[in-house]
HTML snippet that shows the backbone in 3Dmol.js (N, CA, C, O; Angstrom):
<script src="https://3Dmol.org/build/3Dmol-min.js"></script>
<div id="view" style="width:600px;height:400px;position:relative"></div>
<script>
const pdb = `
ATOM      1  N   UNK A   1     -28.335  12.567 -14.152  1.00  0.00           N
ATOM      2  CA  UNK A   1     -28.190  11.244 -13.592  1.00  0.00           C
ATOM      3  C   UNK A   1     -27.683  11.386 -12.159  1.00  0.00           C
ATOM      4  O   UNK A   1     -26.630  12.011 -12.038  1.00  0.00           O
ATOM      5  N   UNK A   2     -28.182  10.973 -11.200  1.00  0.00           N
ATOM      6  CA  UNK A   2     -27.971  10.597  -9.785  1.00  0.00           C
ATOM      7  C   UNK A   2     -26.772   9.852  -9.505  1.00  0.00           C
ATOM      8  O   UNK A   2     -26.728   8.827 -10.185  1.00  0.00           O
ATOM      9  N   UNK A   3     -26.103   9.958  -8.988  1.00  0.00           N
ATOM     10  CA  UNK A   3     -25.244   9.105  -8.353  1.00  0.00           C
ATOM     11  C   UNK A   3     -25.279   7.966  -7.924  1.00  0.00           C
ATOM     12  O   UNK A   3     -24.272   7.351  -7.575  1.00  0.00           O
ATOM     13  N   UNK A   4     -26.466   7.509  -7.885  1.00  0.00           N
ATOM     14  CA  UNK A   4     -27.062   5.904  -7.531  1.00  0.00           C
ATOM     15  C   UNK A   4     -27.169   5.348  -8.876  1.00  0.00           C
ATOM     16  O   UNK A   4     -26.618   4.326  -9.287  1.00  0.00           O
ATOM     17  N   UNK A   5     -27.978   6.176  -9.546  1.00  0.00           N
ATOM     18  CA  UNK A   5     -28.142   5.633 -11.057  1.00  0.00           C
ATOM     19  C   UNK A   5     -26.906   5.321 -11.960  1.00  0.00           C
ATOM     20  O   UNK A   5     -26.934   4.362 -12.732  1.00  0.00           O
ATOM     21  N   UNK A   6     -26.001   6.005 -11.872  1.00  0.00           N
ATOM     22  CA  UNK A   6     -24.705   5.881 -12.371  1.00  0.00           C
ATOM     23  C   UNK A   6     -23.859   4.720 -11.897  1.00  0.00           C
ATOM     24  O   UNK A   6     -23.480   3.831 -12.660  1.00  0.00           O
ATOM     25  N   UNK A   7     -23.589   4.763 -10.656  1.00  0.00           N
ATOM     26  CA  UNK A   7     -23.173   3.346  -9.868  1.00  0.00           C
ATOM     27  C   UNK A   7     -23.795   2.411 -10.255  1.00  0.00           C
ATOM     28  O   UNK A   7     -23.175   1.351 -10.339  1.00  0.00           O
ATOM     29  N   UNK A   8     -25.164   2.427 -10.619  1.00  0.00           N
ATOM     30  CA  UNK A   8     -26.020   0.942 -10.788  1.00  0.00           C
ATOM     31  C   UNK A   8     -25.581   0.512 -12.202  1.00  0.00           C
ATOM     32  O   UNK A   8     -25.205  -0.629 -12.467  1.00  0.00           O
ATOM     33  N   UNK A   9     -25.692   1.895 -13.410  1.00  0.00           N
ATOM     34  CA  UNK A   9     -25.127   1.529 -14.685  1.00  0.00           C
ATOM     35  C   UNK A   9     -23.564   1.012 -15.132  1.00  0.00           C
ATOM     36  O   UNK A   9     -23.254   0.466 -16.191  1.00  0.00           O
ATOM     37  N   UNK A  10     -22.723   1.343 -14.037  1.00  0.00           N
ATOM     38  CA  UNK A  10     -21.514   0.885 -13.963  1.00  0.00           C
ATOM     39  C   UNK A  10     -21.428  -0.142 -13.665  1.00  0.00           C
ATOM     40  O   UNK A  10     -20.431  -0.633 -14.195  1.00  0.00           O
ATOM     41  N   UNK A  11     -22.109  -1.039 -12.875  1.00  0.00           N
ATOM     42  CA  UNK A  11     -22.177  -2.623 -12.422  1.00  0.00           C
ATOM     43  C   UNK A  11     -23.579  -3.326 -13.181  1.00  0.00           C
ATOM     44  O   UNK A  11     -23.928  -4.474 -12.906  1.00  0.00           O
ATOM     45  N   UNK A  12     -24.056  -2.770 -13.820  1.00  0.00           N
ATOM     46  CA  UNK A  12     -24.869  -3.736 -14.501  1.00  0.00           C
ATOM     47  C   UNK A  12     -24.038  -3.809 -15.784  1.00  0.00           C
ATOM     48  O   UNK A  12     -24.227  -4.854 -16.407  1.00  0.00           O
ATOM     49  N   UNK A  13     -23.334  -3.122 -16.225  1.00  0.00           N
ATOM     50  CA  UNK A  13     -22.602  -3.114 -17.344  1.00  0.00           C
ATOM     51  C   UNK A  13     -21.314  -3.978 -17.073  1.00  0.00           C
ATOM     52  O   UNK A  13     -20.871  -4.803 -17.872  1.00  0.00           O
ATOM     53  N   UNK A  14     -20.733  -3.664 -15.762  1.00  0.00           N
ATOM     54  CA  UNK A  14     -19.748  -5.092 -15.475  1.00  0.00           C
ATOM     55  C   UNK A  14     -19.954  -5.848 -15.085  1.00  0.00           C
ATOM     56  O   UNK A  14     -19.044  -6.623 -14.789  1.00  0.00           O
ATOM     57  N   UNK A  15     -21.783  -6.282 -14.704  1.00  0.00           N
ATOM     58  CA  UNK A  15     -22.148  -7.939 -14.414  1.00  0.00           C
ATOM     59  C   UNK A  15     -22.024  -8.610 -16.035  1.00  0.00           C
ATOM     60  O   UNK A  15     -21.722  -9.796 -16.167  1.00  0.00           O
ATOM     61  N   UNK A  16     -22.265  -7.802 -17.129  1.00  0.00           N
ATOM     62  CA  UNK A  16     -22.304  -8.513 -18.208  1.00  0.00           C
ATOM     63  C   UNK A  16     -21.129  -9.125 -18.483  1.00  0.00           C
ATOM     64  O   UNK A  16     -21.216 -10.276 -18.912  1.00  0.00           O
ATOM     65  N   UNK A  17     -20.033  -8.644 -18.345  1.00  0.00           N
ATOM     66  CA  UNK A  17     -18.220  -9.075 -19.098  1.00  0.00           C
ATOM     67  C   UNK A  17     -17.820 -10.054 -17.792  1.00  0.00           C
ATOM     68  O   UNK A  17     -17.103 -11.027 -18.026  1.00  0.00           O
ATOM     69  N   UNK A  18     -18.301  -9.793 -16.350  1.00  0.00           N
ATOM     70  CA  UNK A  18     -17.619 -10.314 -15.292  1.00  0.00           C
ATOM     71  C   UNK A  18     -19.232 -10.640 -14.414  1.00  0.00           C
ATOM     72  O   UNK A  18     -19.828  -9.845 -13.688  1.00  0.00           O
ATOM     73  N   UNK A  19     -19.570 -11.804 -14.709  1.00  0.00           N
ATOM     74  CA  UNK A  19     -20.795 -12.092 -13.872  1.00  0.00           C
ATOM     75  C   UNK A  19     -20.338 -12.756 -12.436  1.00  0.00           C
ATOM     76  O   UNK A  19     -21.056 -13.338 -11.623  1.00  0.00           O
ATOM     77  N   UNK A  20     -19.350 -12.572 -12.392  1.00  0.00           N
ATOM     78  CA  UNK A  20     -18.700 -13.355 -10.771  1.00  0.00           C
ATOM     79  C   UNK A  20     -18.632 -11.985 -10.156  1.00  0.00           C
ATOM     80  O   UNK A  20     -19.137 -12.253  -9.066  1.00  0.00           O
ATOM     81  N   UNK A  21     -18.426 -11.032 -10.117  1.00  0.00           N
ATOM     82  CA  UNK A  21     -18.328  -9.601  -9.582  1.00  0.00           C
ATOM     83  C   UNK A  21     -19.134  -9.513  -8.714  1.00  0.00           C
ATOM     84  O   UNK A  21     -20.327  -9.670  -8.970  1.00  0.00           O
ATOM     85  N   UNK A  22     -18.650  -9.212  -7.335  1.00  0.00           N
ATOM     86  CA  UNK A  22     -19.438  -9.375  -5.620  1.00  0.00           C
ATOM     87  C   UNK A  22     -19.401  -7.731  -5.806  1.00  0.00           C
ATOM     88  O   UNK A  22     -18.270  -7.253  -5.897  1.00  0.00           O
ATOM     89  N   UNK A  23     -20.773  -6.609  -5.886  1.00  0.00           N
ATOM     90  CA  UNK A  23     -20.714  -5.654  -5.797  1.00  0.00           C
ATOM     91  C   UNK A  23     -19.783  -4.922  -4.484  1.00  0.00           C
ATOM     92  O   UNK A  23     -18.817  -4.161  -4.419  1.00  0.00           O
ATOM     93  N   UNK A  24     -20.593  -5.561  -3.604  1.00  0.00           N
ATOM     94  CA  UNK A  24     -19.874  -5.566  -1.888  1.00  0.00           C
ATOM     95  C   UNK A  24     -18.366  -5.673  -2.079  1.00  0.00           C
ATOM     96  O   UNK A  24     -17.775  -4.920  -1.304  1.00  0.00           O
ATOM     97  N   UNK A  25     -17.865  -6.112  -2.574  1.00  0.00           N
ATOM     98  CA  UNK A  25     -16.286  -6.110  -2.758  1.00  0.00           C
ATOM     99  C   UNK A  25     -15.349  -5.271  -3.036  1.00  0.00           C
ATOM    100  O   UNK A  25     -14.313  -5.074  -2.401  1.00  0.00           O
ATOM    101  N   UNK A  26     -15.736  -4.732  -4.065  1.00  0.00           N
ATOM    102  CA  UNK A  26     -15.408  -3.783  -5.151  1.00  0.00           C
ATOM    103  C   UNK A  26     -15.007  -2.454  -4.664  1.00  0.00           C
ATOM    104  O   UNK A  26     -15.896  -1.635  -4.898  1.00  0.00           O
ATOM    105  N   UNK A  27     -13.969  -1.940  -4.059  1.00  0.00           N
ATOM    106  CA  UNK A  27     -13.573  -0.768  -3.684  1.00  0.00           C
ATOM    107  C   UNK A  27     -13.533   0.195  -4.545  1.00  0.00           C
ATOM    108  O   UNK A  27     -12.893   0.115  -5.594  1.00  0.00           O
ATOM    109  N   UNK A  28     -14.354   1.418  -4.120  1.00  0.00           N
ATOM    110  CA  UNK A  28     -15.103   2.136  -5.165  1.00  0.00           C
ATOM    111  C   UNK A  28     -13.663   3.172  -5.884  1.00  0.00           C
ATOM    112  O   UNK A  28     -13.555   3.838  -6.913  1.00  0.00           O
ATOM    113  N   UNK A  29     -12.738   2.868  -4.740  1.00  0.00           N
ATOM    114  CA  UNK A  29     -11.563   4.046  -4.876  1.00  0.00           C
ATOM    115  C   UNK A  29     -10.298   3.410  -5.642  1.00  0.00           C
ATOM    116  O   UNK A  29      -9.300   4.117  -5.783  1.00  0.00           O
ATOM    117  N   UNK A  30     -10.312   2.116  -6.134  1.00  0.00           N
ATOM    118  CA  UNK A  30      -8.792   1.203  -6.465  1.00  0.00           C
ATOM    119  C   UNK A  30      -9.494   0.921  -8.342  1.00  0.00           C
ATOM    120  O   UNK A  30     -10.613   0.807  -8.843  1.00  0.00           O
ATOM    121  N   UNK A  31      -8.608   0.916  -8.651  1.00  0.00           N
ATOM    122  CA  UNK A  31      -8.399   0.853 -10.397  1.00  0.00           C
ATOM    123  C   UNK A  31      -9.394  -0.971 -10.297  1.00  0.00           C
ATOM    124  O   UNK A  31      -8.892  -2.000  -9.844  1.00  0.00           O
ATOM    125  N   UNK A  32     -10.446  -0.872 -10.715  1.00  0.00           N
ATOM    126  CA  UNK A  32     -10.812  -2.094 -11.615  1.00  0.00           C
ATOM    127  C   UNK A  32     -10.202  -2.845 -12.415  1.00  0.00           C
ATOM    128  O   UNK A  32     -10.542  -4.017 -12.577  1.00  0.00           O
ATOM    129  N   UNK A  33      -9.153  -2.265 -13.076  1.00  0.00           N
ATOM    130  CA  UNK A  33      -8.580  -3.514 -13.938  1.00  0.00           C
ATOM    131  C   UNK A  33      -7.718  -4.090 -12.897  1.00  0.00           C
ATOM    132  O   UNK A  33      -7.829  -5.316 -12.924  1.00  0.00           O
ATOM    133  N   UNK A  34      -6.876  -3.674 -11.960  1.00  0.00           N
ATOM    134  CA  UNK A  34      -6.128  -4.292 -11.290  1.00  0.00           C
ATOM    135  C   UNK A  34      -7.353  -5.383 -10.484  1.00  0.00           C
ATOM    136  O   UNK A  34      -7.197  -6.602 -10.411  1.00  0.00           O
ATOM    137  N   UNK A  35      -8.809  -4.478  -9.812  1.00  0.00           N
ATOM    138  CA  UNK A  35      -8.974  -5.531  -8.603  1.00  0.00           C
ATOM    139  C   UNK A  35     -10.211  -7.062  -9.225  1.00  0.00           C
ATOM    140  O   UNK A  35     -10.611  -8.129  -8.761  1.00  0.00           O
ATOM    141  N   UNK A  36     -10.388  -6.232 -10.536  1.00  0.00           N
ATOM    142  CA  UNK A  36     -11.055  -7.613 -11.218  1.00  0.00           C
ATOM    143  C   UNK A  36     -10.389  -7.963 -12.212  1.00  0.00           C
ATOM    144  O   UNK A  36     -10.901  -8.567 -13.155  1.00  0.00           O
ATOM    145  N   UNK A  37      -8.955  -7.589 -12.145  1.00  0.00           N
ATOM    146  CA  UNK A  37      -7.930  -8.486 -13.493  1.00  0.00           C
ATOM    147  C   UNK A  37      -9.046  -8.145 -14.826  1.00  0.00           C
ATOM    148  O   UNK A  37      -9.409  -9.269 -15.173  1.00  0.00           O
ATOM    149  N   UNK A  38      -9.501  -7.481 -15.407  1.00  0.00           N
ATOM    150  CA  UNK A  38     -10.180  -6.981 -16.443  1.00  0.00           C
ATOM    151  C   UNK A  38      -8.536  -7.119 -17.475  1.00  0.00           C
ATOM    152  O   UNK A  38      -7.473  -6.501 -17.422  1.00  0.00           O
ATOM    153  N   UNK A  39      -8.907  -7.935 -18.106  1.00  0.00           N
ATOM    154  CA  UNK A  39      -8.080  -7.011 -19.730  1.00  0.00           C
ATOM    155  C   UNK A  39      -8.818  -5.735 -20.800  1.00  0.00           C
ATOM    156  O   UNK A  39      -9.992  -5.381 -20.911  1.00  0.00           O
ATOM    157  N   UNK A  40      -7.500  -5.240 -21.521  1.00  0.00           N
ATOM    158  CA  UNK A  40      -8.220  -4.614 -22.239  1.00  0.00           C
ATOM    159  C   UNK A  40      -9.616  -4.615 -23.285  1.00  0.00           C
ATOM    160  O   UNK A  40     -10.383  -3.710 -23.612  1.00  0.00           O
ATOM    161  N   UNK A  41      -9.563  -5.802 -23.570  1.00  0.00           N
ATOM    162  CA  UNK A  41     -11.357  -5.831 -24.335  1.00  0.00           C
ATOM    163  C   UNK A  41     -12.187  -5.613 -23.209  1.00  0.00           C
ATOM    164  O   UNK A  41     -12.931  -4.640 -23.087  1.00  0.00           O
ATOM    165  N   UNK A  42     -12.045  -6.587 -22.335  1.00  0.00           N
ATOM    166  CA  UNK A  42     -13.113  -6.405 -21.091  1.00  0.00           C
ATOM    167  C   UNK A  42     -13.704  -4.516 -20.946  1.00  0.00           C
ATOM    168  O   UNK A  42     -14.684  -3.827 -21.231  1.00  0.00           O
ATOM    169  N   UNK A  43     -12.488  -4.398 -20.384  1.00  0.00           N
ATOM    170  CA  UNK A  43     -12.494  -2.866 -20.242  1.00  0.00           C
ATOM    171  C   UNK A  43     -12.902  -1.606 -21.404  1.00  0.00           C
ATOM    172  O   UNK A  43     -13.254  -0.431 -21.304  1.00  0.00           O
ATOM    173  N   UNK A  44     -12.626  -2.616 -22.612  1.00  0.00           N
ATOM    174  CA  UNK A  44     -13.452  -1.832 -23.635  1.00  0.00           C
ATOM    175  C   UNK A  44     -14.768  -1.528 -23.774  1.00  0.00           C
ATOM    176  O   UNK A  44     -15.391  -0.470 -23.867  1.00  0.00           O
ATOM    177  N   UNK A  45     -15.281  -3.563 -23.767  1.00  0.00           N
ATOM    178  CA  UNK A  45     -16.811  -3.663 -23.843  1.00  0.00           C
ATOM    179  C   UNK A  45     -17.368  -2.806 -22.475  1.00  0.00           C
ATOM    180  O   UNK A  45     -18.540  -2.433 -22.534  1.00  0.00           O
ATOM    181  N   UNK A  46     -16.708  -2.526 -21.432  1.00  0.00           N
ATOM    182  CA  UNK A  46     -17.485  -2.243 -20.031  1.00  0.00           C
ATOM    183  C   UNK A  46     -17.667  -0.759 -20.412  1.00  0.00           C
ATOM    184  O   UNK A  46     -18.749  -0.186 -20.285  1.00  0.00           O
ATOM    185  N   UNK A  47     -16.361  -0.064 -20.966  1.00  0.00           N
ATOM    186  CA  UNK A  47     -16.538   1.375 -21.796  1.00  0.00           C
ATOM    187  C   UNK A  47     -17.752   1.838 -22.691  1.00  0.00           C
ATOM    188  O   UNK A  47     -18.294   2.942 -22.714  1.00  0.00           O
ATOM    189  N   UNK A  48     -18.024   0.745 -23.395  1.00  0.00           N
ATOM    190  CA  UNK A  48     -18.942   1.048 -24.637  1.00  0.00           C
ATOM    191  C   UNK A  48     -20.446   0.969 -24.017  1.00  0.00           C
ATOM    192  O   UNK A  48     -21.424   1.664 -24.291  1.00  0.00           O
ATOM    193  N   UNK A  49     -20.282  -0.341 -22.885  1.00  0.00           N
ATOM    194  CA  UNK A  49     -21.912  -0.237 -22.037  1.00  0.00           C
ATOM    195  C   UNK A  49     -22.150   1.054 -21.684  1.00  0.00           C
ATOM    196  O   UNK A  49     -23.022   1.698 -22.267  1.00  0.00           O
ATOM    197  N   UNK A  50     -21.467   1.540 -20.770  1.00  0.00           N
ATOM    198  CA  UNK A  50     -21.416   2.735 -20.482  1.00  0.00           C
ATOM    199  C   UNK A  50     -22.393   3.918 -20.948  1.00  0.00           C
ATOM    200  O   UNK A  50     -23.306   4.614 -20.504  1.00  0.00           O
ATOM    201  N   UNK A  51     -21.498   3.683 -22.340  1.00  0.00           N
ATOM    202  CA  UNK A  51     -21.360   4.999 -23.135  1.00  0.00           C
ATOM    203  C   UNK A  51     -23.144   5.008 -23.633  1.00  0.00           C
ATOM    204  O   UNK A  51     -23.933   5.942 -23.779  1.00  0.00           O
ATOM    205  N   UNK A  52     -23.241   4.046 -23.738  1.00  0.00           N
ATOM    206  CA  UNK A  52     -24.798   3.601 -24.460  1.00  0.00           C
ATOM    207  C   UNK A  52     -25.848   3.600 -23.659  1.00  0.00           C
ATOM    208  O   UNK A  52     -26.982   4.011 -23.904  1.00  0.00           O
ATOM    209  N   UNK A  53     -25.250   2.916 -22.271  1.00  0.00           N
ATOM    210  CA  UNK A  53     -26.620   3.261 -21.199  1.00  0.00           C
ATOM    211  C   UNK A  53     -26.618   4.422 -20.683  1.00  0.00           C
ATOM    212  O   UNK A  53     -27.634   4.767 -20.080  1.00  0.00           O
ATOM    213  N   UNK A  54     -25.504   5.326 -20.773  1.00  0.00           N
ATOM    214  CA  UNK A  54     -25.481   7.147 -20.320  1.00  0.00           C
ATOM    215  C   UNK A  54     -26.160   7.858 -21.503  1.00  0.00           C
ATOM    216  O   UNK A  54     -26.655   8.985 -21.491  1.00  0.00           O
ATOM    217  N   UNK A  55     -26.101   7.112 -22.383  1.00  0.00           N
ATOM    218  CA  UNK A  55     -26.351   8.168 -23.758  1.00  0.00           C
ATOM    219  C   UNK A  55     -25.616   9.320 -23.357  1.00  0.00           C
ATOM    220  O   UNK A  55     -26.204  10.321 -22.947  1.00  0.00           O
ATOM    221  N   UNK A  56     -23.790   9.230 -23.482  1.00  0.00           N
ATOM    222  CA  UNK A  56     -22.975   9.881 -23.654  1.00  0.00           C
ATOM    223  C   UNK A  56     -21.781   9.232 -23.836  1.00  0.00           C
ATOM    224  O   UNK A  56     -21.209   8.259 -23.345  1.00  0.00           O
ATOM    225  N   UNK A  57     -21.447  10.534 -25.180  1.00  0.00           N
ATOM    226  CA  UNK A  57     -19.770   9.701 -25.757  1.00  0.00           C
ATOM    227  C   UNK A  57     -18.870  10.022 -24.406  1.00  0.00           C
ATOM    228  O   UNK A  57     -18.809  10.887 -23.532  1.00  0.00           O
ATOM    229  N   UNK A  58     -18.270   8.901 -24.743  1.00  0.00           N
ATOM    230  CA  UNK A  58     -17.020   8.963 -23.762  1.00  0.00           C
ATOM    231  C   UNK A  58     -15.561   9.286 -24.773  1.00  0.00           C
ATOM    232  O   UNK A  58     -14.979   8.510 -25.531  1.00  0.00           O
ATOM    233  N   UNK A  59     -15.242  10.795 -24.430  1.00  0.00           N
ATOM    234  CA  UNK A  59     -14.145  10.831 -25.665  1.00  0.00           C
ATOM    235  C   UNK A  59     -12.645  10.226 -25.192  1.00  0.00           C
ATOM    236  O   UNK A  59     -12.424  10.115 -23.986  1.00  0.00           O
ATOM    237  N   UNK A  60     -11.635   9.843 -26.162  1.00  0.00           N
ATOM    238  CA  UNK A  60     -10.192   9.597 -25.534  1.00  0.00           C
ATOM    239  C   UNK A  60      -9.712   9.930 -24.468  1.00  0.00           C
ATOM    240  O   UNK A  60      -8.937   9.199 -23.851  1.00  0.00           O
ATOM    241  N   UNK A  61     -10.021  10.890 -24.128  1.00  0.00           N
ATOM    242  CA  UNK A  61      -8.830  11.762 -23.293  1.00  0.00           C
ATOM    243  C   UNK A  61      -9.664  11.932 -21.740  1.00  0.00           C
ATOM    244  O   UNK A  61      -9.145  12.402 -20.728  1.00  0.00           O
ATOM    245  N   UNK A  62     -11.036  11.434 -21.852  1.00  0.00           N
ATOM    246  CA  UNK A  62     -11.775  10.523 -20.539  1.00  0.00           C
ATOM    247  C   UNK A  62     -12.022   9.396 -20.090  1.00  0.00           C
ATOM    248  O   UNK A  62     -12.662   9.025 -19.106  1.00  0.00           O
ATOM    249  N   UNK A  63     -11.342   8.742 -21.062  1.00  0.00           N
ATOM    250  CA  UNK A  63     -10.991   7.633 -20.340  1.00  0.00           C
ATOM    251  C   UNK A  63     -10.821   6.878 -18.778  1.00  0.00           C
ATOM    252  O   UNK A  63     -11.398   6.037 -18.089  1.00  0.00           O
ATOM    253  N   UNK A  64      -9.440   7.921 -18.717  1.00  0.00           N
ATOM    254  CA  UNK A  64      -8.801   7.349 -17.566  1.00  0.00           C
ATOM    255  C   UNK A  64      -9.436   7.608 -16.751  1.00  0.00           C
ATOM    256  O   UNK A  64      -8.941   7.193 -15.703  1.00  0.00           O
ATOM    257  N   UNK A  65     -10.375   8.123 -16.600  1.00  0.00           N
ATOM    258  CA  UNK A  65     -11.657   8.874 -15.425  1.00  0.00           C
ATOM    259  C   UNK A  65     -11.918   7.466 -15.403  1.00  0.00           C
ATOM    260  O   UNK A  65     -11.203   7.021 -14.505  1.00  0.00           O
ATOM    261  N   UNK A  66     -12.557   6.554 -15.913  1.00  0.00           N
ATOM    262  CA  UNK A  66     -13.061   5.237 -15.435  1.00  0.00           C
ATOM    263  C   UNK A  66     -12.173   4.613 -15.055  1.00  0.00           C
ATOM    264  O   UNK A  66     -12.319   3.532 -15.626  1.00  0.00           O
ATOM    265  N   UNK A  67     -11.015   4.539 -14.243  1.00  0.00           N
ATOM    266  CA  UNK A  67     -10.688   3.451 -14.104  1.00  0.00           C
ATOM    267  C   UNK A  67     -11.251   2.979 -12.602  1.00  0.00           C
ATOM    268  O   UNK A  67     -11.407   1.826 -12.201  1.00  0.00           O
ATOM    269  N   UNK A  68     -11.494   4.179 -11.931  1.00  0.00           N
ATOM    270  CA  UNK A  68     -12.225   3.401 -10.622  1.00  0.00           C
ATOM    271  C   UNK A  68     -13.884   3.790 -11.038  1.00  0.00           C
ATOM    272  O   UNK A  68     -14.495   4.194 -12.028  1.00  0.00           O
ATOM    273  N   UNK A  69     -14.145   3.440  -9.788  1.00  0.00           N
ATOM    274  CA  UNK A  69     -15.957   3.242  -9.724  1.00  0.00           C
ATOM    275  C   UNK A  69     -16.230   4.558  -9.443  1.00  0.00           C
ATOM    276  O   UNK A  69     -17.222   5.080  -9.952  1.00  0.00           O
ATOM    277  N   UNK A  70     -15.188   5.446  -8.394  1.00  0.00           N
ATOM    278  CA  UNK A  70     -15.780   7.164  -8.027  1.00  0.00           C
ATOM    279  C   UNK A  70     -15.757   8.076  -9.304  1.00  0.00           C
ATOM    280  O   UNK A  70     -16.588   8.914  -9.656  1.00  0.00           O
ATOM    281  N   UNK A  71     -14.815   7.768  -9.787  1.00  0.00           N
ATOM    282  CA  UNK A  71     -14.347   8.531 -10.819  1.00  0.00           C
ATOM    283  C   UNK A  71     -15.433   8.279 -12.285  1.00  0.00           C
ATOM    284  O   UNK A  71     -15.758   9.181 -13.057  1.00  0.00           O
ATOM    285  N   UNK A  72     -15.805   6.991 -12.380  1.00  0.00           N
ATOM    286  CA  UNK A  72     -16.999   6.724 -13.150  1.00  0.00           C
ATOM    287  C   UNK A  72     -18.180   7.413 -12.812  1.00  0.00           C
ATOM    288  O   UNK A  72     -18.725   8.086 -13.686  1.00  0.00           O
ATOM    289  N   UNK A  73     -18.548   7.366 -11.947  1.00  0.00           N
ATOM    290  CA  UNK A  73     -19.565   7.841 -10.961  1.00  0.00           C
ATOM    291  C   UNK A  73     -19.743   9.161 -11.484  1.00  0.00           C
ATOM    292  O   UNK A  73     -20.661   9.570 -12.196  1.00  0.00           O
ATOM    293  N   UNK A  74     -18.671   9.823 -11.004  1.00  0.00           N
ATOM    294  CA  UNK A  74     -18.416  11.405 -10.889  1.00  0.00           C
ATOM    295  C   UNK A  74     -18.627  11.842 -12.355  1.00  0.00           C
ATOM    296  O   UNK A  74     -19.542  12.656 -12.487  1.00  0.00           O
ATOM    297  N   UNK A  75     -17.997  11.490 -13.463  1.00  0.00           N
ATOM    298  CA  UNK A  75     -18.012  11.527 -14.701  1.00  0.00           C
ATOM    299  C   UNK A  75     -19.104  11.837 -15.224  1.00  0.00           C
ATOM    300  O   UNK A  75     -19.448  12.872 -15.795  1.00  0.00           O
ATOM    301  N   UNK A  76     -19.988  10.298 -14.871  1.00  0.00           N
ATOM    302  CA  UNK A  76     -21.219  10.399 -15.447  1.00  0.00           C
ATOM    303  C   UNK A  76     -22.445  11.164 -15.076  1.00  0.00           C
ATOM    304  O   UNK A  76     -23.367  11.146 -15.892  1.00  0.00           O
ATOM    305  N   UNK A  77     -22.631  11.997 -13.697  1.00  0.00           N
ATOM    306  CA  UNK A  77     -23.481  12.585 -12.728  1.00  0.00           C
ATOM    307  C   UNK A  77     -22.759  13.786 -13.059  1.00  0.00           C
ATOM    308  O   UNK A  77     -23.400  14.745 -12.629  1.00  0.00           O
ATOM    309  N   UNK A  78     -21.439  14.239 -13.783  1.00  0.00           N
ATOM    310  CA  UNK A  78     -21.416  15.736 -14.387  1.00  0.00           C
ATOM    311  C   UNK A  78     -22.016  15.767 -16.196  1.00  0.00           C
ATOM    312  O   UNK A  78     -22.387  16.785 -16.781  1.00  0.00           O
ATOM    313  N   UNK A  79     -21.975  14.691 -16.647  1.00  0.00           N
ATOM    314  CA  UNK A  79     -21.901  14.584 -18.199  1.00  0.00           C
ATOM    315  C   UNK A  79     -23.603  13.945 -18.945  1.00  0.00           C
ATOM    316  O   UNK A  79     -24.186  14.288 -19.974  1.00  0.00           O
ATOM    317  N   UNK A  80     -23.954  12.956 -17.920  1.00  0.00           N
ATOM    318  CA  UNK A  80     -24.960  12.419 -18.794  1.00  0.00           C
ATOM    319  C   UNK A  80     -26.345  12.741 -18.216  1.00  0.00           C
ATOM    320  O   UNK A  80     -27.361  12.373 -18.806  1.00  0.00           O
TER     321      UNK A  80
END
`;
const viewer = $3Dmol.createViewer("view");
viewer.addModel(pdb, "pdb");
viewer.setStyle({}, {cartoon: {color: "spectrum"}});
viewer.zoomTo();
viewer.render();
</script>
């Protein structure tokens, strides 16, 4: 997976939970739950899109890799 492709699956997966989400906004480097107030389900369901449009598990202890957009990015362009 490309690095474009990954970014695109990360925001089509958080247009679904947060359809107000200005891609342009979104600082790729600052924690998402803080800059779109995400709660934890949010952040679950946005986890599970993920996991399903990478066709790759995301285990516990990688988590915290998503909490920004680089770190998603990066994750998924080594894993899926």
């Amino acid at each position: 997976m490309t690095r474009e492709q990954a970014r695109q699956l990360i925001f089509d997966a958080l247009v679904d939970i947060a359809p107000e989400v200005d891609r342009s906004a979104v600082d790729d480097a600052v924690d998402l739950t803080e800059q779109l107030d995400l709660d934890s389900m949010d952040y679950l369901t946005w986890m599970i899109a993920i996991s399903e449009g990478a066709g790759v598990e995301i285990p516990q202890r990688d988590v915290s890799k998503f909490l920004t957009v680089d770190g998603a990015v990066s994750y998924l362009t080594e894993h899926a």
